[in-house]
MIBA-359489 format. One record per residue (C-alpha): x, y, z. Coordinates in nm, 3 decimals. Last residue first. Layout:
N
+---------+---------+---------+
!       u !       v !       w !
+---------+---------+---------+
!       X !       Y !       Z !
...
+---------+---------+---------+
END
This chain:
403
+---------+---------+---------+
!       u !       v !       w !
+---------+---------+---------+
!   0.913 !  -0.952 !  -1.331 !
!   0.682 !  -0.868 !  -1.700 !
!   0.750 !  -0.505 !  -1.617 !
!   0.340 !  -0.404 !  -1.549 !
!   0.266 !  -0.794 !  -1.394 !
!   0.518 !  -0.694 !  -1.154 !
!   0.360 !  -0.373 !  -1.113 !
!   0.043 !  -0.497 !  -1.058 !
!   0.191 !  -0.798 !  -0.817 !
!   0.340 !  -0.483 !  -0.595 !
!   0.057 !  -0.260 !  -0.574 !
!  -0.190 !  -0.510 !  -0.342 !
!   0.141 !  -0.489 !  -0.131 !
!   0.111 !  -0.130 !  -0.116 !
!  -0.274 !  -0.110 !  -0.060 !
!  -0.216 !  -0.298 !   0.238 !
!   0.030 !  -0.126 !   0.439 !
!  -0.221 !   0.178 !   0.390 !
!  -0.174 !   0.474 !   0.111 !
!  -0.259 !   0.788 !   0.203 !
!   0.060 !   0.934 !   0.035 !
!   0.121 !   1.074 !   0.407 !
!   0.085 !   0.697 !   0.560 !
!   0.368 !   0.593 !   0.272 !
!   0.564 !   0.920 !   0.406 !
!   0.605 !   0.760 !   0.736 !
!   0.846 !   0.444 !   0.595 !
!   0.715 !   0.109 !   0.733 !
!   0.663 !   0.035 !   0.325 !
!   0.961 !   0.129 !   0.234 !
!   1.191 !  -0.005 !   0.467 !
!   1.033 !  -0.321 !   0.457 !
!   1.081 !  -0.293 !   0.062 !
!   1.450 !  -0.164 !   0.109 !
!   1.498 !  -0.474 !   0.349 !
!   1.364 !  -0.743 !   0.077 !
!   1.605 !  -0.675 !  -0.184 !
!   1.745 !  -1.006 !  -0.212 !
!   1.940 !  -0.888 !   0.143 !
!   2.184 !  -1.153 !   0.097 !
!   2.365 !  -1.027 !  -0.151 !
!   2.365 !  -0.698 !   0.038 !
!   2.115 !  -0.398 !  -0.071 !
!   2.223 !  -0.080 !   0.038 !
!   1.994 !   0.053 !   0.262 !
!   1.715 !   0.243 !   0.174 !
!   1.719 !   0.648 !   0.299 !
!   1.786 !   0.785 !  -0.078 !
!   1.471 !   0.610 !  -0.239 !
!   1.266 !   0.695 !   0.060 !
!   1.338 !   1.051 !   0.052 !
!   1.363 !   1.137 !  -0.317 !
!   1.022 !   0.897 !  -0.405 !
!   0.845 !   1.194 !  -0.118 !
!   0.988 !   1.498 !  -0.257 !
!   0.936 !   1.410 !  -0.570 !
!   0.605 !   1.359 !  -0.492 !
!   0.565 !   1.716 !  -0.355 !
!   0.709 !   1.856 !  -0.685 !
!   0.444 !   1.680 !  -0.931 !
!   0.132 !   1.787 !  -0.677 !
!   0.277 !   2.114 !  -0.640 !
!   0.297 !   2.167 !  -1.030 !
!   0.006 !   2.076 !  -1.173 !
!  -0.270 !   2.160 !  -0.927 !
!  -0.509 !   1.870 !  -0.922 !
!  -0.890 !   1.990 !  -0.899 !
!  -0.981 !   1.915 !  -0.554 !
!  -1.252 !   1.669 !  -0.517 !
!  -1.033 !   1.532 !  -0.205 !
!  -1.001 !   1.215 !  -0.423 !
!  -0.899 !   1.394 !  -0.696 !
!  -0.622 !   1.540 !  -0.478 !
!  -0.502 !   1.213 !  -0.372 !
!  -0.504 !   1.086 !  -0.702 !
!  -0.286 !   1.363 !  -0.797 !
!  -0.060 !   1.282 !  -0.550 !
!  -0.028 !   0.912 !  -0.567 !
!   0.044 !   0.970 !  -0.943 !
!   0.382 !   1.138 !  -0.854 !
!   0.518 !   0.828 !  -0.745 !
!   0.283 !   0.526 !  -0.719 !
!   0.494 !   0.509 !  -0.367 !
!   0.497 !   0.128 !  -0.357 !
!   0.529 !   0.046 !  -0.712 !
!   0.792 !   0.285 !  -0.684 !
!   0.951 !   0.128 !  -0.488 !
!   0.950 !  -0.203 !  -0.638 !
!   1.078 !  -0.035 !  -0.922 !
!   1.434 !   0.075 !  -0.758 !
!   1.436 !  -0.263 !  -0.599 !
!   1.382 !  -0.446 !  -1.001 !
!   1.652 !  -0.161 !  -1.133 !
!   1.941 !  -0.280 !  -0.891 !
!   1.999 !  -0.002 !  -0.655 !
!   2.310 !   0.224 !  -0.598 !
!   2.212 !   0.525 !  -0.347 !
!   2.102 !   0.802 !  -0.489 !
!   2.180 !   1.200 !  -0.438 !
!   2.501 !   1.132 !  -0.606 !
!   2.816 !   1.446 !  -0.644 !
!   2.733 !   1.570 !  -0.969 !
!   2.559 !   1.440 !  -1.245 !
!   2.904 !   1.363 !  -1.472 !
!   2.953 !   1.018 !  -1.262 !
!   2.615 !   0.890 !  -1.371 !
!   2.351 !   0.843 !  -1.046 !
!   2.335 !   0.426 !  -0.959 !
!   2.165 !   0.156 !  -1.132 !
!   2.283 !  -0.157 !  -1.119 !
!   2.108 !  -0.380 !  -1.337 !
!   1.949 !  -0.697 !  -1.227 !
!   1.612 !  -0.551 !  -1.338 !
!   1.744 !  -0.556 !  -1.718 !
!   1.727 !  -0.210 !  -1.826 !
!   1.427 !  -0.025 !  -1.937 !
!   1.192 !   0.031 !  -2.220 !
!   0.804 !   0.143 !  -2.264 !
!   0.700 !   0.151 !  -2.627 !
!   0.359 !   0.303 !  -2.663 !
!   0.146 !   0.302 !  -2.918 !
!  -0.146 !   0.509 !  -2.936 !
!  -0.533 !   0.492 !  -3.061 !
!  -0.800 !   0.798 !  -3.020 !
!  -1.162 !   0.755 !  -3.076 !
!  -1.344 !   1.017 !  -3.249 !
!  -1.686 !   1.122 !  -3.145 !
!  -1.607 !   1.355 !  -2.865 !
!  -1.362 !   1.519 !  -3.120 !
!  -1.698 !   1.644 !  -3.280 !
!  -1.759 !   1.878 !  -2.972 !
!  -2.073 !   1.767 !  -2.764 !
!  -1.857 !   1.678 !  -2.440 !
!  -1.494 !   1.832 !  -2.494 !
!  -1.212 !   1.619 !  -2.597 !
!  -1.097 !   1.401 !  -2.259 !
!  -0.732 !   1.520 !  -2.148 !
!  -0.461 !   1.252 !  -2.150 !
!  -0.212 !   1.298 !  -1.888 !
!   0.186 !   1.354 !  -1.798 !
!   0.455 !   1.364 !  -1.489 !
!   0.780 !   1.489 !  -1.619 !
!   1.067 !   1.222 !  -1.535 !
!   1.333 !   1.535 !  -1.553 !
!   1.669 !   1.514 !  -1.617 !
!   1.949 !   1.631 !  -1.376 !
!   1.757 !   1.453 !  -1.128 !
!   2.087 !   1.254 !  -1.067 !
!   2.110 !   1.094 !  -1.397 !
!   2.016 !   0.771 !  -1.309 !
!   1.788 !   0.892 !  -1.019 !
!   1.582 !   1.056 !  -1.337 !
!   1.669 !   0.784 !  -1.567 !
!   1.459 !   0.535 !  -1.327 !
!   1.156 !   0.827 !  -1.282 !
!   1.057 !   0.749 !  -1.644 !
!   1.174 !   0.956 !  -1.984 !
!   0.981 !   1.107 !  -2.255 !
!   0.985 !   1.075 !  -2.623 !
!   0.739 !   1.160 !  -2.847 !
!   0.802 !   0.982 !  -3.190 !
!   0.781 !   1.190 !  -3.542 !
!   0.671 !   1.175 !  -3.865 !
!   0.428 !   1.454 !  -3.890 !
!   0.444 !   1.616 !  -3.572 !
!   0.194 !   1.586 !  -3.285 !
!   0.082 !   1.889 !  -3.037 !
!   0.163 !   1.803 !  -2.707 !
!  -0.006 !   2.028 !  -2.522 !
!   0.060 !   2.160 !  -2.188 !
!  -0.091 !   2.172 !  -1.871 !
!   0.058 !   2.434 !  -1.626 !
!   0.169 !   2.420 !  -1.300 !
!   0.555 !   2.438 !  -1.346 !
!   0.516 !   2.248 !  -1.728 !
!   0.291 !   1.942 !  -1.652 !
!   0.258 !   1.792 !  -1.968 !
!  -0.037 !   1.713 !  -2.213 !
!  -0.146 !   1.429 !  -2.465 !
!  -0.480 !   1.413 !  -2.616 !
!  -0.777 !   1.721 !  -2.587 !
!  -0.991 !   1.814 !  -2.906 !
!  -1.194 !   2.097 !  -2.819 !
!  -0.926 !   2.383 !  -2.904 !
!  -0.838 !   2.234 !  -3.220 !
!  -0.632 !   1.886 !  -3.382 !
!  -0.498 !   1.867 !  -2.991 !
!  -0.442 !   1.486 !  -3.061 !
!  -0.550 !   1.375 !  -3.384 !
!  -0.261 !   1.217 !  -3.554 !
!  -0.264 !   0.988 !  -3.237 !
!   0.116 !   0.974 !  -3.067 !
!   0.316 !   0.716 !  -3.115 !
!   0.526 !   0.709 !  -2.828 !
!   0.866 !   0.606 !  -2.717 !
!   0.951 !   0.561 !  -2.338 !
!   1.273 !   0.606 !  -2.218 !
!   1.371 !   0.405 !  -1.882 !
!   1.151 !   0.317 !  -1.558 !
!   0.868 !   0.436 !  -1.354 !
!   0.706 !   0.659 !  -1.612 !
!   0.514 !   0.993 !  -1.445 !
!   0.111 !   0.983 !  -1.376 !
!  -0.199 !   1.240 !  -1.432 !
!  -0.443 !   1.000 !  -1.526 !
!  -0.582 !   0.942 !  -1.862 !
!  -0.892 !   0.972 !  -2.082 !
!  -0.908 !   1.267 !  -1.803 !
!  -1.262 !   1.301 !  -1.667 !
!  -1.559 !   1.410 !  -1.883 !
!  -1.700 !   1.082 !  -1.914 !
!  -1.602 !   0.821 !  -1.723 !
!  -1.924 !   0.760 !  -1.492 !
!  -2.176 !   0.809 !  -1.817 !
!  -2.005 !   0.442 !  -1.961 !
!  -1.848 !   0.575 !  -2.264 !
!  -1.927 !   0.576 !  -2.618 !
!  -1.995 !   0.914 !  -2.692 !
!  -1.636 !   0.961 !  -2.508 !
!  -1.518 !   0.791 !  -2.819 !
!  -1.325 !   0.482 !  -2.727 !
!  -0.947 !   0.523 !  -2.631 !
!  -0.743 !   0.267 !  -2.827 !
!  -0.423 !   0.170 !  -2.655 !
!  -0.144 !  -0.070 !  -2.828 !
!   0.182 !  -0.126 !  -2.553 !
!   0.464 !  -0.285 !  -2.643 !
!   0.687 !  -0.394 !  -2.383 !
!   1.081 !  -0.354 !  -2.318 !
!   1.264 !  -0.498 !  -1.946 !
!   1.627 !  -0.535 !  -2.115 !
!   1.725 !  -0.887 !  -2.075 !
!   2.068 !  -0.932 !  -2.111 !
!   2.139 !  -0.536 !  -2.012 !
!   2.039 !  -0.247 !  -2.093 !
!   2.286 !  -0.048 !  -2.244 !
!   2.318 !   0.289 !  -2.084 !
!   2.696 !   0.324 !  -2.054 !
!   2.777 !   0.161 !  -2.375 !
!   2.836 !   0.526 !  -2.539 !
!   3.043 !   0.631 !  -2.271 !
!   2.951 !   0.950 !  -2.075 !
!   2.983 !   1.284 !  -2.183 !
!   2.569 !   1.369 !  -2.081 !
!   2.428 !   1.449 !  -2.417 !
!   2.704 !   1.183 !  -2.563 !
!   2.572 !   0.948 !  -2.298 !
!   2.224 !   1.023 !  -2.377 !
!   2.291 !   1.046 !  -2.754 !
!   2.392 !   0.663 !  -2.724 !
!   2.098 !   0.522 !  -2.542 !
!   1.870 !   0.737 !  -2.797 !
!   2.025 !   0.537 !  -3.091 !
!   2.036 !   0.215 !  -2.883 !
!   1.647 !   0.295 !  -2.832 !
!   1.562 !   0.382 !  -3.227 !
!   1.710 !   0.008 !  -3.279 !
!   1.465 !  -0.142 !  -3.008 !
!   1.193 !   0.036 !  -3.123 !
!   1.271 !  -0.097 !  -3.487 !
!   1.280 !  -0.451 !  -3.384 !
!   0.880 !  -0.341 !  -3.183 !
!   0.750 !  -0.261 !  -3.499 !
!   0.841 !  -0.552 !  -3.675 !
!   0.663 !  -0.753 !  -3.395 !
!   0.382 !  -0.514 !  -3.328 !
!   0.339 !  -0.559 !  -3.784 !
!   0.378 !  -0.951 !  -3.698 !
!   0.112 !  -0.955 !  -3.371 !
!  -0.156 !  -0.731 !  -3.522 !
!  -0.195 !  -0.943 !  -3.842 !
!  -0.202 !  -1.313 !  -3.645 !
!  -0.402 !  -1.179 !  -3.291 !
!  -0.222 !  -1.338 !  -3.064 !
!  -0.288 !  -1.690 !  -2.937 !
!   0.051 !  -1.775 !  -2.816 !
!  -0.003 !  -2.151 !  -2.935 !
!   0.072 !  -1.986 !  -3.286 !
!   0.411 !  -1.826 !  -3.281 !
!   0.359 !  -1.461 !  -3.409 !
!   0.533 !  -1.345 !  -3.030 !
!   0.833 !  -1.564 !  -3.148 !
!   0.891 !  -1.245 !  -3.413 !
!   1.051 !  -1.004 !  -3.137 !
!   1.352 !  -1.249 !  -3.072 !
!   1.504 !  -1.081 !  -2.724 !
!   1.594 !  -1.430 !  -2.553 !
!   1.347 !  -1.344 !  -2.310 !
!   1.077 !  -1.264 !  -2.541 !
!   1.007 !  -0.849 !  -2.508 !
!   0.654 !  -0.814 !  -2.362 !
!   0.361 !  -0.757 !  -2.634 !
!   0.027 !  -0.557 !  -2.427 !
!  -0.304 !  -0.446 !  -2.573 !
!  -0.533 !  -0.214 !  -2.501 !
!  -0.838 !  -0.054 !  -2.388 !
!  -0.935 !   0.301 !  -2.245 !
!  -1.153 !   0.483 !  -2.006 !
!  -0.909 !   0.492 !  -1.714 !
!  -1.078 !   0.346 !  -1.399 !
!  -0.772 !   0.211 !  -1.249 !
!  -0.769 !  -0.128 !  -1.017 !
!  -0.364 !  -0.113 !  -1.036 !
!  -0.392 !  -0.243 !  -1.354 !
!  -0.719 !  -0.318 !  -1.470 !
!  -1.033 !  -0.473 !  -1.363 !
!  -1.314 !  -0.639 !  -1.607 !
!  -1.578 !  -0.474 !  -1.886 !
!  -1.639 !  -0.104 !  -1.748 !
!  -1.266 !  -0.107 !  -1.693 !
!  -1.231 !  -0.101 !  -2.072 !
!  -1.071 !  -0.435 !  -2.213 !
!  -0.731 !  -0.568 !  -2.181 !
!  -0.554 !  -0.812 !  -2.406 !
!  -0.231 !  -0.991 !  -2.339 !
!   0.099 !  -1.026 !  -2.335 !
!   0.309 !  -1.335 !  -2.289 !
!   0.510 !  -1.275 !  -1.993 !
!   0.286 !  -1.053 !  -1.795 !
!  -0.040 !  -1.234 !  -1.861 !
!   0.098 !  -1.579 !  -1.868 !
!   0.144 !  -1.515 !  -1.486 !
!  -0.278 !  -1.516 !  -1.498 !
!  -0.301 !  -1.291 !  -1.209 !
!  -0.514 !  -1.027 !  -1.379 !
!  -0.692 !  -1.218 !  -1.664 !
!  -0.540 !  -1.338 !  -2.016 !
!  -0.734 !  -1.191 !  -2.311 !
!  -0.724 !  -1.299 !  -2.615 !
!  -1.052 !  -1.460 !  -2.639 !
!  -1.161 !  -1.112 !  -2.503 !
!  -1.129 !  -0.975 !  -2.822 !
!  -1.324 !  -1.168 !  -3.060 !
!  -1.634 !  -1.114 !  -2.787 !
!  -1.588 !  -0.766 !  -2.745 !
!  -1.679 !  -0.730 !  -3.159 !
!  -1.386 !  -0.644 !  -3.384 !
!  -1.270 !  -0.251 !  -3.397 !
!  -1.015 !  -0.305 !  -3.176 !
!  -0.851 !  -0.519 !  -3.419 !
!  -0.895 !  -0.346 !  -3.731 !
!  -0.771 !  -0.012 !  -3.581 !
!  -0.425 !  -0.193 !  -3.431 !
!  -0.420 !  -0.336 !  -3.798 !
!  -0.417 !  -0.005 !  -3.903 !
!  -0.194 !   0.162 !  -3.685 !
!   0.035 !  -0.113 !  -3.718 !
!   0.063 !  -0.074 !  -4.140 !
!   0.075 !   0.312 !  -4.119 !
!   0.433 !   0.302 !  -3.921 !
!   0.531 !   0.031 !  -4.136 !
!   0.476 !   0.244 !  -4.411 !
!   0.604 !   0.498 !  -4.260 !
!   0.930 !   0.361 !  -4.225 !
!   1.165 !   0.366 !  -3.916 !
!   1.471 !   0.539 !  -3.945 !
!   1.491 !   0.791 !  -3.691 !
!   1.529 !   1.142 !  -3.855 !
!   1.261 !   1.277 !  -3.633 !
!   1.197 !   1.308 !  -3.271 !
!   0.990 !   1.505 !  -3.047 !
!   1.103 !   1.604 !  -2.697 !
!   1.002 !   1.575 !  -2.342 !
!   1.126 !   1.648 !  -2.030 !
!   1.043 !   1.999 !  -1.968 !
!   1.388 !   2.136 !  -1.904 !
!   1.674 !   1.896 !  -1.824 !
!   1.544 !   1.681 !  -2.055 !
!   1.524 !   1.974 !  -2.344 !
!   1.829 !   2.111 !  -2.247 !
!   2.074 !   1.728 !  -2.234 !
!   1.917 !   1.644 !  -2.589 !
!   2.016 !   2.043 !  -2.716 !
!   2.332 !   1.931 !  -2.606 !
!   2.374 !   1.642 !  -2.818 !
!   2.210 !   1.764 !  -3.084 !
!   2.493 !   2.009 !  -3.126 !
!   2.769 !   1.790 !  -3.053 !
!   2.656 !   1.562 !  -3.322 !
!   2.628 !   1.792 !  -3.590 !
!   3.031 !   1.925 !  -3.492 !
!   3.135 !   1.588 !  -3.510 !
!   2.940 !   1.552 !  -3.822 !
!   3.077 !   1.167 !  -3.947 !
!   2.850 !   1.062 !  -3.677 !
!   3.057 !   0.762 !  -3.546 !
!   2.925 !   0.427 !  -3.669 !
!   2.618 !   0.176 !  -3.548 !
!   2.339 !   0.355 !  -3.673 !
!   2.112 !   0.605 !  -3.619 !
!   2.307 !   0.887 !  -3.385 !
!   2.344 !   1.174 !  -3.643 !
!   1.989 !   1.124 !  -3.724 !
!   1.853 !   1.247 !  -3.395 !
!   1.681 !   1.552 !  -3.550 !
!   1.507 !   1.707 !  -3.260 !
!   1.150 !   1.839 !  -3.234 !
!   1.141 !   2.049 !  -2.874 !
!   0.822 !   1.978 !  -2.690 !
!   0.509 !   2.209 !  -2.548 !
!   0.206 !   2.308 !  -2.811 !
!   0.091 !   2.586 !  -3.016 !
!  -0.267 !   2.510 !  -3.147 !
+---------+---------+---------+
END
């Protein structure tokens, strides 16, 4: 099956040094800056990180979710438990408790958030209650996402002629590991099959880095990962050894919608095809500065679109808005099939004008006038979202980014 997303080489950038390639380097760096600016996603190779470790999680991610719903829910912590989004946590099918964000996505997972002082192995320490094997190959996994990041961080400023420091994250860079499994539809509840294994939805915040399921798109009936190319759902067809990267709706104000945060889905394999009997397991690295970070549009993006915002008010809205979910849902909910590309470029509109109307936050603002701002804000009532419903959002998202 031909599928959507450029497969770049980003080996010139592993590693602390100069690329010794000038010439190499300027190459990939440009094809970077056309394949954000274009669909928004790419495929990388020449990263670094083993296979073997590579082969290691996915296995003990298997063996996990394979143990008996009892096992697992001793490690999970419930919705409002602040452990939850500092600690990680387990999180079962929505036919079993509530998600996120009270979504019906027919999928379970689990969630490692970045320790505070940035040491990936204190997640293995015992009164956490992880899982021991998945826990210290997520934890050796997670180091190397954090060293293919500062390799991506540094293309994007070469991609965009910046400094190479310019998107370093911060003291506490806002990272979490996230381990799905996606039950075979034969398995589902009969209310979540044939829908989306899941929803049409952008990134809120930095680069995400995916490992995508071998099996994705593996023939016409399979279904997995697809974009939203100007109205049209595309595959992403997996490469052998490779990451999909993507990035959220905080590098697209960051680079003054220069790139694009390109909204994305899971399609369910077909009912009675033999992909309906194969589960599907991903790993998803979500990244993103420290939410004290100033973010405002780069100075080679043109004259800015954005005011500056500090990455934890720039979240909050979105939290708010749900971005370009909101429409999709909306048109779901109207048992409209969702069009790809109005629904994508009408919530742009929407994040564009609330994020660029906020105030500039004062020290003593604490953020707290963009959110009233926000949420009084008409296009909230056109989202179809109530007052309500956007503060229910805002401890979901907080528990999303560990705040």
């Amino acid at each position: 099956m031909a599928g959507v997303g450029t497969t770049i080489d980003v080996a010139p950038f592993v590693g602390e040094s100069r690329p010794a390639d000038a010439a190499t380097a300027a190459a990939v760096a440009e094809e970077w800056d056309q394949t954000f600016t274009s669909s928004g996603f790419a495929q990388i190779v020449g990263h670094g990180v083993d296979p073997a470790l590579v082969a290691a999680l996915r296995k003990a991610a298997a063996d996990f979710f394979a143990l008996p719903l009892e096992e697992k829910l001793a490690h999970q912590r419930e919705l409002g438990n602040p452990a939850a989004s500092t600690l990680g946590s387990y999180s079962p099918n929505s036919d079993v408790a509530p998600q996120l964000g009270d979504h019906d996505d027919p999928l379970e997972g689990y969630t490692f958030y970045r320790p505070p002082d940035g040491d990936w192995m204190r997640i293995l320490a015992p009164e956490l209650g992880h899982p021991t094997a998945l826990a210290a190959f997520a934890a050796m996994y997670a180091v190397q996402m954090e060293r293919v990041l500062h390799s991506l961080h540094r293309l994007s400023a070469a991609a965009l002629e910046l400094p190479d420091v310019f998107f370093d994250a911060g003291k506490e860079p806002t990272n979490l590991l996230v381990i799905s499994y996606y039950p075979p539809v034969t398995e589902l509840p009969e209310r979540q099959r044939g829908k989306p294994r899941y929803r049409a939805h952008s990134d809120y915040t930095g680069y995400t880095i995916l490992l995508q399921d071998e099996d994705d798109h593996a023939d016409d009936a399979s279904g997995g990962l697809e974009i939203d190319i100007d109205g049209r759902w595309a595959p992403v067809v997996p490469q052998p050894g490779s990451f999909v990267i993507n990035i959220g709706d905080l590098f697209h104000l960051w680079t003054n919608d220069r790139w694009r945060s390109t909204p994305h889905r899971v399609s369910s394999p077909a009912l009675g095809s033999a992909a309906a009997s194969r589960g599907r397991l991903i790993a998803a690295f979500f990244t993103g500065p420290s939410l004290e970070t100033k973010v405002q549009p780069a100075p080679t993006c043109g004259e800015p679109k954005y005011p500056t915002l500090s990455a934890r008010e720039f979240l909050t809205a979105m939290a708010v808005s749900k971005s370009k979910e909101a429409q999709y849902k909306a048109k779901a909910e109207a048992e409209t099939e969702p069009a790809a590309g109005g629904a994508a470029d009408a919530a742009d509109d929407a994040v564009t004008a609330a994020v660029a109307s906020a105030p500039k936050p004062t020290v003593s603002d604490g953020g707290g006038g963009i959110v009233a701002k926000l949420l009084a804000a008409p296009w909230l009532s056109a989202l179809g979202w109530g007052v309500v419903a956007a503060l229910v959002a805002l401890p979901y998202m907080a528990a999303y980014s560990g705040w």
